[in-house]
Each structure stands twice: as structure tokens, then as C-alpha cells.
SERO-4910 file (N, C-alpha, C, O; in steps of 0.05 Angstrom, whole numbers):
BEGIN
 pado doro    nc1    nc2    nc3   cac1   cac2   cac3    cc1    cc2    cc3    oc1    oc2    oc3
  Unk    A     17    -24      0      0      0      0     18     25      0     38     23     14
  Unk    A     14     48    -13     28     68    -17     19     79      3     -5     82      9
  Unk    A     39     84     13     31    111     41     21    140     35     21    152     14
  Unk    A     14    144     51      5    176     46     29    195     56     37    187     78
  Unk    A     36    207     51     63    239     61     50    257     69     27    262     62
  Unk    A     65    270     87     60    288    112     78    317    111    103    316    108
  Unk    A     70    331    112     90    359    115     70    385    126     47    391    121
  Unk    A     98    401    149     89    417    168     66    438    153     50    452    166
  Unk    A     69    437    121     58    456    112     57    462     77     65    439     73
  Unk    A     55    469     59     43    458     39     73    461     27     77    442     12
  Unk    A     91    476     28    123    468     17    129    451     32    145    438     20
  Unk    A    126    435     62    146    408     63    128    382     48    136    359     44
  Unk    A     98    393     41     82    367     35     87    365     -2     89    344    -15
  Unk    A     90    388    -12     96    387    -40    127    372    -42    133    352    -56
  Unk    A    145    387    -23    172    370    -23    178    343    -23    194    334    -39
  Unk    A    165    325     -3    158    302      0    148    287    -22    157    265    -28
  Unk    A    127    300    -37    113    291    -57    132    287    -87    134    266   -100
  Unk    A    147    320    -95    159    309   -111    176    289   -104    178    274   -124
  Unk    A    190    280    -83    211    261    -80    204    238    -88    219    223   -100
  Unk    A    173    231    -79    157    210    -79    155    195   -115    159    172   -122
  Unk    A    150    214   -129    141    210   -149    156    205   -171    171    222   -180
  Unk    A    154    181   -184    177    177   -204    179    191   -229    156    194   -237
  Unk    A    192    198   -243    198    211   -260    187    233   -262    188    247   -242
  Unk    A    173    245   -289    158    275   -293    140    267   -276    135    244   -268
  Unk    A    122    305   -267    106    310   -250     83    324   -264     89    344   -277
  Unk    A     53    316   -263     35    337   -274     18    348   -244     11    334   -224
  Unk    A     15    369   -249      8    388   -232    -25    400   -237    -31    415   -256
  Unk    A    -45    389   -217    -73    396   -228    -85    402   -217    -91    391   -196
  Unk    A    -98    429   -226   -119    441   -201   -100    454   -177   -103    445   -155
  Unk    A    -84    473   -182    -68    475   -151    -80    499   -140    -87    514   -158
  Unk    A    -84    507   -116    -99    534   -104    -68    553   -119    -49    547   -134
  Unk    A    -76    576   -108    -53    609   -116    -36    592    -84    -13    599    -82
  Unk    A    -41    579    -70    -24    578    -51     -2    555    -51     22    556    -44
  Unk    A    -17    534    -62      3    509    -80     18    519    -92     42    512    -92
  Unk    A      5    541   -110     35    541   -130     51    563   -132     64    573   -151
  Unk    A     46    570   -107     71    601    -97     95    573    -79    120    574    -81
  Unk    A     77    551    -62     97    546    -49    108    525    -64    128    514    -54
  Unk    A     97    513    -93    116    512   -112    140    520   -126    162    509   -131
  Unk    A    129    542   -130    156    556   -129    173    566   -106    197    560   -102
  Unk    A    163    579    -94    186    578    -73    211    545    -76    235    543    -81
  Unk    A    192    530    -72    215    513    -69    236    501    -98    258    490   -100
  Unk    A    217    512   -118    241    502   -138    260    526   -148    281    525   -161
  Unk    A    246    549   -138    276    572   -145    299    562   -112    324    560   -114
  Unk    A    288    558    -91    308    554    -70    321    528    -64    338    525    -46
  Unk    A    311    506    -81    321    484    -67    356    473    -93    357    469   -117
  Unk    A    367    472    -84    389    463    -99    387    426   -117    403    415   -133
  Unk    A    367    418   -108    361    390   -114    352    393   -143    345    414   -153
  Unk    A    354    372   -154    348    371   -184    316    366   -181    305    350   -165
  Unk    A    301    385   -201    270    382   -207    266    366   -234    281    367   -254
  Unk    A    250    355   -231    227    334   -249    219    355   -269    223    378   -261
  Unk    A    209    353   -293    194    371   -304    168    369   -296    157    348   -288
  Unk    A    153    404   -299    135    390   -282    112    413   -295    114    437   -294
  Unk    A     90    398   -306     73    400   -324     43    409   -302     29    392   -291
  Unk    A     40    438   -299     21    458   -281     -7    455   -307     -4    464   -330
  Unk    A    -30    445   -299    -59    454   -309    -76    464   -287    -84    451   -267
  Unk    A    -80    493   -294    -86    502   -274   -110    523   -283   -114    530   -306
  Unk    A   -125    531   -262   -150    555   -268   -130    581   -277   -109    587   -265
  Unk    A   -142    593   -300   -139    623   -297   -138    634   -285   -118    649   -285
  Unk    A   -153    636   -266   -154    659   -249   -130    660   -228   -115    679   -221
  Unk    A   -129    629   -219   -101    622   -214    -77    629   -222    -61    634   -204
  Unk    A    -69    631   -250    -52    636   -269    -44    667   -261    -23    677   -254
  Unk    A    -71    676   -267    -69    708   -263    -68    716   -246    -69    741   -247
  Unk    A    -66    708   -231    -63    713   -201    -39    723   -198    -32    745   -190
  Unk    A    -20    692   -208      2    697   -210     19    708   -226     43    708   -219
  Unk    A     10    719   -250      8    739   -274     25    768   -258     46    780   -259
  Unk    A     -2    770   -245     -8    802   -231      8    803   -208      7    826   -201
  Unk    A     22    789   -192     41    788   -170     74    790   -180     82    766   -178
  Unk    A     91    803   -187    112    801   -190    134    784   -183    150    773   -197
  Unk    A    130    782   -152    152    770   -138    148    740   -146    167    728   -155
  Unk    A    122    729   -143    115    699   -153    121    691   -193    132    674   -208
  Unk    A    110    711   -195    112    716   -229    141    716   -244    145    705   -266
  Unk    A    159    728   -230    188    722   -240    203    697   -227    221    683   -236
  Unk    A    190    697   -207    207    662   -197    186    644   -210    191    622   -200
  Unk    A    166    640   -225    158    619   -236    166    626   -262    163    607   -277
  Unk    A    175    644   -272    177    647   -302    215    643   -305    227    637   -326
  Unk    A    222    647   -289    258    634   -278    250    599   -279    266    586   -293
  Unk    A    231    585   -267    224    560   -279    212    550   -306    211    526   -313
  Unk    A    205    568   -317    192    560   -343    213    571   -357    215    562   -379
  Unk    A    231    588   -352    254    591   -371    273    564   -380    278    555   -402
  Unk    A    283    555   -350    298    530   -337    283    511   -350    295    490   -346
  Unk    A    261    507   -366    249    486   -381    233    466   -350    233    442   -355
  Unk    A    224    471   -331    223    462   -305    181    460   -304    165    442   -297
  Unk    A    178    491   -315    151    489   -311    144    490   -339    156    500   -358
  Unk    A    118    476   -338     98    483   -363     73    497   -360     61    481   -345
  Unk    A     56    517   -364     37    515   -353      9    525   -382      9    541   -400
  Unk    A     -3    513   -375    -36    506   -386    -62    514   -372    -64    513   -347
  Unk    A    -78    520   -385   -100    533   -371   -122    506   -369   -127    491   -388
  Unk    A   -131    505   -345   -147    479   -341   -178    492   -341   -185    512   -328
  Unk    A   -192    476   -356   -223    485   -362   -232    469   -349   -228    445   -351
  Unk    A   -252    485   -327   -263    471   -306   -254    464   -277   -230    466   -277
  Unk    A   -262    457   -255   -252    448   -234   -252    426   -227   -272    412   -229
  Unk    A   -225    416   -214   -221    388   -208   -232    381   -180   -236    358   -173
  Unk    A   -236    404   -164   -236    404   -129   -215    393   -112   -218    395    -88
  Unk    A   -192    379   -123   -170    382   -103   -145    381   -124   -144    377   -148
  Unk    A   -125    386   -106    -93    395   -123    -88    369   -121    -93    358    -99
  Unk    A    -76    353   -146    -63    333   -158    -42    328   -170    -39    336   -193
  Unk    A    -23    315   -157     -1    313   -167     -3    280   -173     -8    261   -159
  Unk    A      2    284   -201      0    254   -218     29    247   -230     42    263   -243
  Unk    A     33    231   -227     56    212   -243     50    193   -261     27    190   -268
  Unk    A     66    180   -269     51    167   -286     46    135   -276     36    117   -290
  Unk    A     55    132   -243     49    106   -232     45    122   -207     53    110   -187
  Unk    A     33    147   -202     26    147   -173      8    168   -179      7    179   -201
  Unk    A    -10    178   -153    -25    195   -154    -30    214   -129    -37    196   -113
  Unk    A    -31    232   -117    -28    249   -100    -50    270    -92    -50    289   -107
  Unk    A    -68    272    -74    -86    290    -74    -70    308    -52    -54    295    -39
  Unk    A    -73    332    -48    -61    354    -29    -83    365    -18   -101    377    -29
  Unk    A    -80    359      7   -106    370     30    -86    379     47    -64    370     53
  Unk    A   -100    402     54    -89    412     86   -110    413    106   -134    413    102
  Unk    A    -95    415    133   -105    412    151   -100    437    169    -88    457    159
  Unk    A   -108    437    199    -98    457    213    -70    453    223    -54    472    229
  Unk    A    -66    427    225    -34    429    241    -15    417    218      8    418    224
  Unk    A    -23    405    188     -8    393    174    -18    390    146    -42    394    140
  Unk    A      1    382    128    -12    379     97     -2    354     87     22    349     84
  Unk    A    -28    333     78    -28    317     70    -22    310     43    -34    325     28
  Unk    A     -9    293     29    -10    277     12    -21    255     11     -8    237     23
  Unk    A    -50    244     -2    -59    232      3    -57    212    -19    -67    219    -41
  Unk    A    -44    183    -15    -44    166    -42    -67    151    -54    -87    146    -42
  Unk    A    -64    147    -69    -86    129    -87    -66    104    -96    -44    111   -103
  Unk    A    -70     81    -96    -58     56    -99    -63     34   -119    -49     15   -126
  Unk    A    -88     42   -127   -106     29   -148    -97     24   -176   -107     39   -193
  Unk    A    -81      4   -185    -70      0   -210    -77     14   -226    -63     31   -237
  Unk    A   -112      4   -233   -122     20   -258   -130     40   -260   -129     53   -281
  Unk    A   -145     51   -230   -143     80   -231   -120     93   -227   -124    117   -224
  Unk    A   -107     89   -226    -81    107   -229    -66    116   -267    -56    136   -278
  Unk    A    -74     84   -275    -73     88   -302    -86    102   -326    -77    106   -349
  Unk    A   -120    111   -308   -142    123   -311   -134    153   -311   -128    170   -328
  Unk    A   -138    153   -285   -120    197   -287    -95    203   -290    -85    225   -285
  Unk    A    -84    183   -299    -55    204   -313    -53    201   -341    -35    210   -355
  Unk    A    -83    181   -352    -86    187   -379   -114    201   -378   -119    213   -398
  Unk    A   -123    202   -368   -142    231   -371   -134    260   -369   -141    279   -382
  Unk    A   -116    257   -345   -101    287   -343    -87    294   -363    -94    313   -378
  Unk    A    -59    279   -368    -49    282   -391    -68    282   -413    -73    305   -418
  Unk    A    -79    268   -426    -98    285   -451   -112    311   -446   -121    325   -464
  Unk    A   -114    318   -412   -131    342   -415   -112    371   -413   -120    394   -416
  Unk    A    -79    359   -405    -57    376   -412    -50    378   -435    -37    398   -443
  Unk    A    -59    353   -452    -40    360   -490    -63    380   -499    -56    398   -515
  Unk    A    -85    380   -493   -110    395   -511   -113    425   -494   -127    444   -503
  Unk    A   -100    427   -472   -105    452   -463    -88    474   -471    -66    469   -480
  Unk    A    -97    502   -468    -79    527   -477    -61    527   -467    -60    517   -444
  Unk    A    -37    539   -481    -13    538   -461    -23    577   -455    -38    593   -467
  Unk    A     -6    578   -432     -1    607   -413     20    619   -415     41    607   -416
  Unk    A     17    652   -418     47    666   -417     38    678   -396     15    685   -391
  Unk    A     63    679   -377     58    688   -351     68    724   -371     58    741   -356
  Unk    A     77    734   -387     85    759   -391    110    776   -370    112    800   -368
  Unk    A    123    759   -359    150    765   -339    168    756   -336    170    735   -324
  Unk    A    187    769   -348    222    761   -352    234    747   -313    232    756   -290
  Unk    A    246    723   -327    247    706   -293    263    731   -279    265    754   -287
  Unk    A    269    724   -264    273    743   -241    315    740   -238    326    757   -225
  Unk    A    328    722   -250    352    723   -253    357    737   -272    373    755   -268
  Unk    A    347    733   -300    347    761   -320    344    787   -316    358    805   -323
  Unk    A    322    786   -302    315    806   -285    338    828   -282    343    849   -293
  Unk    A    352    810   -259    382    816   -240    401    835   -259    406    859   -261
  Unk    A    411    809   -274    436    806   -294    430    831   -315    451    840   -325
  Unk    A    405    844   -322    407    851   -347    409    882   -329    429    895   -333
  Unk    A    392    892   -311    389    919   -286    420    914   -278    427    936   -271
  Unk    A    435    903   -276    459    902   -259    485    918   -288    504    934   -285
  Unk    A    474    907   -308    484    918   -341    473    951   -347    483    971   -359
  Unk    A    448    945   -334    436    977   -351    437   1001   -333    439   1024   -341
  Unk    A    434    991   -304    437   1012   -279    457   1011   -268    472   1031   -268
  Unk    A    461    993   -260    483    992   -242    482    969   -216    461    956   -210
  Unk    A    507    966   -203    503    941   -190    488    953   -163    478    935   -149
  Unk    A    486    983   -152    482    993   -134    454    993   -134    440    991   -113
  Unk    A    445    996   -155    405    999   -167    399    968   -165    378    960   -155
  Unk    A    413    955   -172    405    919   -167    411    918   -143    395    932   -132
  Unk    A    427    908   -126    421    912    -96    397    929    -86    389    918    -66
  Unk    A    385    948    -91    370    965    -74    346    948    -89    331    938    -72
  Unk    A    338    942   -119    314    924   -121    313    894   -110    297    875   -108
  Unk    A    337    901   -105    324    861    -98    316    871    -60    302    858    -43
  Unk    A    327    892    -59    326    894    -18    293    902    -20    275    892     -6
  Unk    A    291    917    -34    260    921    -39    237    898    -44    218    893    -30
  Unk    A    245    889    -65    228    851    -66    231    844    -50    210    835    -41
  Unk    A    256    839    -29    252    823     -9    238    833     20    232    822     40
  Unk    A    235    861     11    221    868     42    182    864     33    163    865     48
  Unk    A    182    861     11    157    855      2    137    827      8    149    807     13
  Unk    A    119    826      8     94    809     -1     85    800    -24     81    777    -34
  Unk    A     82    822    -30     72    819    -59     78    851    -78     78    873    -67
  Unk    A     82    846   -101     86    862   -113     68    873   -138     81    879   -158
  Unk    A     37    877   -137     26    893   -156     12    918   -156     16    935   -139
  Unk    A      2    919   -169     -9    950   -174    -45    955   -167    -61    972   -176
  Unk    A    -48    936   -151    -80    943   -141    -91    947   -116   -111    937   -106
  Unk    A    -72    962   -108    -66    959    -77    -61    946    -54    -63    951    -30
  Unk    A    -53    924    -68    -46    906    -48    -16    892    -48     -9    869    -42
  Unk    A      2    918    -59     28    929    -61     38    944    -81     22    950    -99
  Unk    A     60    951    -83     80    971   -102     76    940   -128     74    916   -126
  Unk    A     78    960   -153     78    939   -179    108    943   -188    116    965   -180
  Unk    A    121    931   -198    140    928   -211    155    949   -227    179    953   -227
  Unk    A    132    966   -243    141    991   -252    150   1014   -236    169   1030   -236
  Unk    A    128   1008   -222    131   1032   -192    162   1032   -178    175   1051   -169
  Unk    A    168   1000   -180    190    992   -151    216   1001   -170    238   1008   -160
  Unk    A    212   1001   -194    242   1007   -216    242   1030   -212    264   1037   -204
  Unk    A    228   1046   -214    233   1085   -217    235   1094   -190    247   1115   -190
  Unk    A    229   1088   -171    233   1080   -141    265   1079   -136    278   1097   -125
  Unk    A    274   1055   -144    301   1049   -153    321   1070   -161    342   1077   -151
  Unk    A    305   1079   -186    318   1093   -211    323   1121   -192    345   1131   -187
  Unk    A    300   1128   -184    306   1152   -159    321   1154   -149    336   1173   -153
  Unk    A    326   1132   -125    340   1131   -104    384   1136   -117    405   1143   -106
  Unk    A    376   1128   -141    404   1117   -151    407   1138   -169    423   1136   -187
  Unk    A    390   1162   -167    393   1181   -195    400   1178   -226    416   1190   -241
  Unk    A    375   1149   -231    386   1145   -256    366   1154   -281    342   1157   -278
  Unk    A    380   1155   -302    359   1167   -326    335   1151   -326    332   1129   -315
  Unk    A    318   1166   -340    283   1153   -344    299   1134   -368    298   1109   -370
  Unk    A    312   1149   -383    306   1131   -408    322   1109   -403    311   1091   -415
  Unk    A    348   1097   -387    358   1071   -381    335   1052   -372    328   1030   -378
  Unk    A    324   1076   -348    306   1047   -335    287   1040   -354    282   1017   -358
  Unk    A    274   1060   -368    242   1047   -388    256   1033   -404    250   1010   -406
  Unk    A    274   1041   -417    286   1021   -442    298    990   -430    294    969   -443
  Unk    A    313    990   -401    320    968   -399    290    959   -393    289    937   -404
  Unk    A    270    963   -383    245    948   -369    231    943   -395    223    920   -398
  Unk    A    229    957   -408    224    955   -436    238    919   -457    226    899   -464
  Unk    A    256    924   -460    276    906   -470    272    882   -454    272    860   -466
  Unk    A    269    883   -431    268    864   -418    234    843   -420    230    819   -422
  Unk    A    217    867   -419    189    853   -420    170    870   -387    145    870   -387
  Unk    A    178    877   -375    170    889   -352    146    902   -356    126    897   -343
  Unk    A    147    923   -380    130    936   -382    136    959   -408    159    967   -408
  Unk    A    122    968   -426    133    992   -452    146   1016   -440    145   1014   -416
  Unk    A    154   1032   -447    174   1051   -450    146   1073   -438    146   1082   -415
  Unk    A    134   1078   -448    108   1094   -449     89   1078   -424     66   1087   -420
  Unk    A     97   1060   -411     79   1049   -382     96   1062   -356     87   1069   -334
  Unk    A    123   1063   -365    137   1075   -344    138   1103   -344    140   1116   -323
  Unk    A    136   1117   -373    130   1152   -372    113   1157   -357    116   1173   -339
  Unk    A     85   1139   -362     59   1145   -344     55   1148   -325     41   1165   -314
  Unk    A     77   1123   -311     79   1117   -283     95   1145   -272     85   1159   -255
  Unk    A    118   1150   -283    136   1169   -271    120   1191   -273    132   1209   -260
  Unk    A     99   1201   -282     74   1221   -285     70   1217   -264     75   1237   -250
  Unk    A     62   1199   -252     40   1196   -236     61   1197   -208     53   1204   -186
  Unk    A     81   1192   -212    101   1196   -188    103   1229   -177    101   1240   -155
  Unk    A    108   1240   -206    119   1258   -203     87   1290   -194     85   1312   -183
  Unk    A     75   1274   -207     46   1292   -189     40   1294   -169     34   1315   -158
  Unk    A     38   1267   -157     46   1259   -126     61   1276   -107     54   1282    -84
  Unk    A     84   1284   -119    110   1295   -114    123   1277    -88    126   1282    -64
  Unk    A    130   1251   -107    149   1222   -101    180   1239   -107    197   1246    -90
  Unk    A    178   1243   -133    201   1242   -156    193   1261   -168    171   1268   -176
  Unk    A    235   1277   -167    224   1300   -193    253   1295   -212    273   1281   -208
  Unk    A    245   1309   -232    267   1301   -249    286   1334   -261    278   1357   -261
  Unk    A    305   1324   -267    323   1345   -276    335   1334   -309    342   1312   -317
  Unk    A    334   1357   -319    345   1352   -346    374   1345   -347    390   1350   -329
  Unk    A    380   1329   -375    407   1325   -373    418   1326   -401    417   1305   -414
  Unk    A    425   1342   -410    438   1357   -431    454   1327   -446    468   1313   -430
  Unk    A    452   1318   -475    465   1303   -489    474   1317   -518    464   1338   -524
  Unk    A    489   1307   -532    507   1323   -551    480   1315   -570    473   1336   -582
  Unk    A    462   1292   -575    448   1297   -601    424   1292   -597    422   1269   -590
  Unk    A    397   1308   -597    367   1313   -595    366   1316   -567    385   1325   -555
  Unk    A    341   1308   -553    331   1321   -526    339   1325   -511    348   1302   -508
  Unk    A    348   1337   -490    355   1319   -457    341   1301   -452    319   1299   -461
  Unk    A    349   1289   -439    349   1265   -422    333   1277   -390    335   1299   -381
  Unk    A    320   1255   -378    311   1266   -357    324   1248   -326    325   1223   -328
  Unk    A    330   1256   -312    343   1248   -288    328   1243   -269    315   1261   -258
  Unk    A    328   1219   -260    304   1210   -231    317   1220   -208    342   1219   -207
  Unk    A    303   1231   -191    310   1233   -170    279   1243   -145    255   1250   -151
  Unk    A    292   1240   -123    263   1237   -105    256   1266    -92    274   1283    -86
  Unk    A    231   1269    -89    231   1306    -77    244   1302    -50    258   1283    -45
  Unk    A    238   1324    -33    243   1326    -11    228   1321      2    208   1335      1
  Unk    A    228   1302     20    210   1283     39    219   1263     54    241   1262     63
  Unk    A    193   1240     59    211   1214     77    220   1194     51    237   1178     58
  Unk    A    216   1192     31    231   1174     11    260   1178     11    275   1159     13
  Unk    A    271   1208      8    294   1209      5    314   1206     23    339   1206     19
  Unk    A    300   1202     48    318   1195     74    317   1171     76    330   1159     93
  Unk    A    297   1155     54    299   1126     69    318   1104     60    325   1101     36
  Unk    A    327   1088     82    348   1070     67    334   1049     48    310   1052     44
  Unk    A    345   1030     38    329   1013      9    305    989     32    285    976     26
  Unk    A    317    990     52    304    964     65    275    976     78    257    963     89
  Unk    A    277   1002     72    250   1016     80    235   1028     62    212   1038     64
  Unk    A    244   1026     49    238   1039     13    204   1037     12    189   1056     15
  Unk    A    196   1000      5    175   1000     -2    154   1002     19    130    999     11
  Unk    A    160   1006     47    135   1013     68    140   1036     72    122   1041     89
  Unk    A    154   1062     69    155   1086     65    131   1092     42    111   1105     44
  Unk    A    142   1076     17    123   1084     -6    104   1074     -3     85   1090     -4
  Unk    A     99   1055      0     67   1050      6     52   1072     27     30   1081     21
  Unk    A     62   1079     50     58   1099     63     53   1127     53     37   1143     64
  Unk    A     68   1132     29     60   1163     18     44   1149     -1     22   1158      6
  Unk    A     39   1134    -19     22   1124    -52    -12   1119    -28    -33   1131    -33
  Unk    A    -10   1109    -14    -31   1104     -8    -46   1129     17    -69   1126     25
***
């Protein structure tokens, strides 16, 4: 009889599970909370991952779409060839992790999270060919976000290594990272950055740009909207051929005194 797996919480019960499971992994039905602590564990764990094939709700998807911090560490897995992900039509009612000789339902509890097995020869042979056919026929998903080591590497090329340190101190003092109040979005946290480090509008839109972050003309808007606020003001900067150039920098206030590790609860403090 296949045992059932146990973990303090839905990353030690997913951990367990992939270990469990032989070869590739399909992934079905997972809550927005499965598959943040999905990722979490495959950007942090140094162990070799399974490929591992996500059918999941939209809304789910988008969820994770619209969150940054989750959105670039799952798209750092789908770069890595690690994740796939597909839009699942309809609801399964619990998260499934299928193999192609095992099967896994994910329940939690109050003190623990289950893996719960299924042992059944033929049903087992039943839903990982049902699933899998309902993964080859489903849409595939663009999460629309450059992984989060590109991220790094390409800001560390276009700003500087001083502006990459201060965004990642910022992501990491974060939750979440979007734009509907229920944190700073991504555009916001770069010109934020760009501020703090007095760097041109046009490096940061063009690198965020180039990169996929957002158009050249999403970050003008944004820095509008900063600069009405009166976040950020800018100063011209004289070049040998057509416009100046415009220079980020922050007004006079609590932004400009704050160190990077306070950055984004300062700003949330004045934006909101």
C-alpha cells in the first residue's frame, strides 16, 4: 500500500511529494497557494526538479500573472524548461499531483498537509491518462515576466550594480508586488530604484522595456504619476544629439531619507 506523506505545511508536503514521485510530474488544479509554495521551493532548493507540467484555473494563473515576486520566480522555472503551464477548463476540487504510476491529492489541515495516495493500478492508469490528454488539448499560458535572474543580470548591465542591490532589498522586504493595492507593482519599484540611484528615465524604461516588464510609455505614465504625487522630480540632462534626457531623483520628503530596506513601506505609506 502506498503511504500517504506528511509535511508541516504545503512546501514540506509538496517536497515530499515530488521526491515520492517517479519521474515527470503533472500538476492539477493547484490553489494560488500550492503554487507560490511551488515555487518557492524550486527557485530555493538546490536538488534537481522533475519537469513539471502545471494545469491550472486562470484565475489562478493570473493571479500569478499580476504578483511580481511569484511571477518572475515561476517564469525563472519555465525559462529552466522546469515548468509548463496550461489553462485547465473547469474544476477538479483538489490539487493533484499525478505521475505516471502514482497519484497524490493535497489536502491541508490545521496542524499539517497531506499527501494523500491512491494505490489502485487501474485508476491510477485512468487519471494520468485523462489528465495528460486534458494537458495536451489545453492552452498553453504566458505568464508575460522576464524570470527574475534576467531580471538581476540585465538591471545590474543597464543601472548599475548599486540599483540591483536596492531592487532586490525592496522585493525582499515585500509580499507581494502589484499594482492594485495590495502592493507597489514592478514599474513603480524600478523608478523608485531609478530615484534613489539618480538614474535616467530613459535607461530604466528602455531596460524594463527590452526586458518585457512593461513599454517605455507604461513607465512615462507611471513616472507622471510619481511625479504629481510629488514622489520624484526630475532634472534635465543635456546630451550632444536631440533632447535631454531626464534624471530620476526623489523630492524632498521621507523617501529620500529612506534606506532601500525601507523603501517600499515608506512608499506604500505616501502612494496610499
Amino acid at each position: 500500500m502506498t503511504p500517504n506523506l506528511r509535511g508541516d505545511d504545503r512546501r514540506g508536503a509538496i517536497t515530499a511529494l515530488l521526491g515520492a514521485i517517479d519521474g515527470d510530474v503533472l500538476l492539477v488544479d493547484p490553489s494560488i497557494e500550492a503554487f507560490r509554495a511551488l515555487v518557492d521551493y524550486g527557485v530555493e532548493t538546490d536538488d534537481e526538479l522533475p519537469a513539471i507540467d502545471v494545469l491550472a484555473r486562470e484565475a489562478v494563473l493570473k493571479d500569478v500573472r499580476d504578483d511580481f515576486l511569484v511571477a518572475s520566480d515561476a517564469a525563472d522555472l519555465v525559462e529552466g524548461e522546469v515548468l509548463t503551464l496550461r489553462v485547465l477548463e473547469g474544476v477538479v476540487e483538489n490539487t493533484l499531483f499525478v505521475g505516471e504510476t502514482d497519484l497524490y491529492a493535497l489536502v491541508p489541515a490545521s496542524q499539517s498537509v497531506v499527501g494523500l495516495a491512491a494505490d489502485d493500478d487501474g485508476f491510477l492508469t485512468d487519471a494520468y491518462e485523462t489528465f495528460q490528454k486534458r494537458f495536451d488539448e489545453a492552452d498553453a499560458f504566458d505568464l508575460r515576466t522576464p524570470g527574475i535572474t534576467r531580471v538581476r543580470s540585465t538591471m545590474d548591465d543597464a543601472i548599475g550594480p548599486d540599483a540591483r542591490g536596492d531592487f532586490e532589498t525592496v522585493l525582499a522586504s515585500l509580499e507581494a508586488a502589484r499594482g492594485n493595492g495590495d502592493g507597489l507593482d514592478e514599474v513603480t519599484i524600478s523608478l523608485l530604484v531609478a530615484a534613489k540611484n539618480e538614474a535616467l528615465l530613459y535607461d530604466i524604461s528602455k531596460w524594463g522595456e527590452d526586458i518585457g516588464i512593461a513599454s517605455k510609455a507604461t513607465f512615462s505614465r507611471t513616472k507622471t504619476r510619481l511625479e504629481d504625487m510629488g514622489i520624484i522630480d526630475t532634472e534635465k540632462v543635456p546630451i550632444d544629439v536631440g533632447r535631454p534626457r531626464l534624471r530620476l531623483k526623489f523630492s524632498e520628503g521621507p523617501l529620500a531619507k529612506a534606506d532601500s530596506n525601507e523603501l517600499a513601506n515608506v512608499a506604500q505609506k505616501v502612494l496610499n
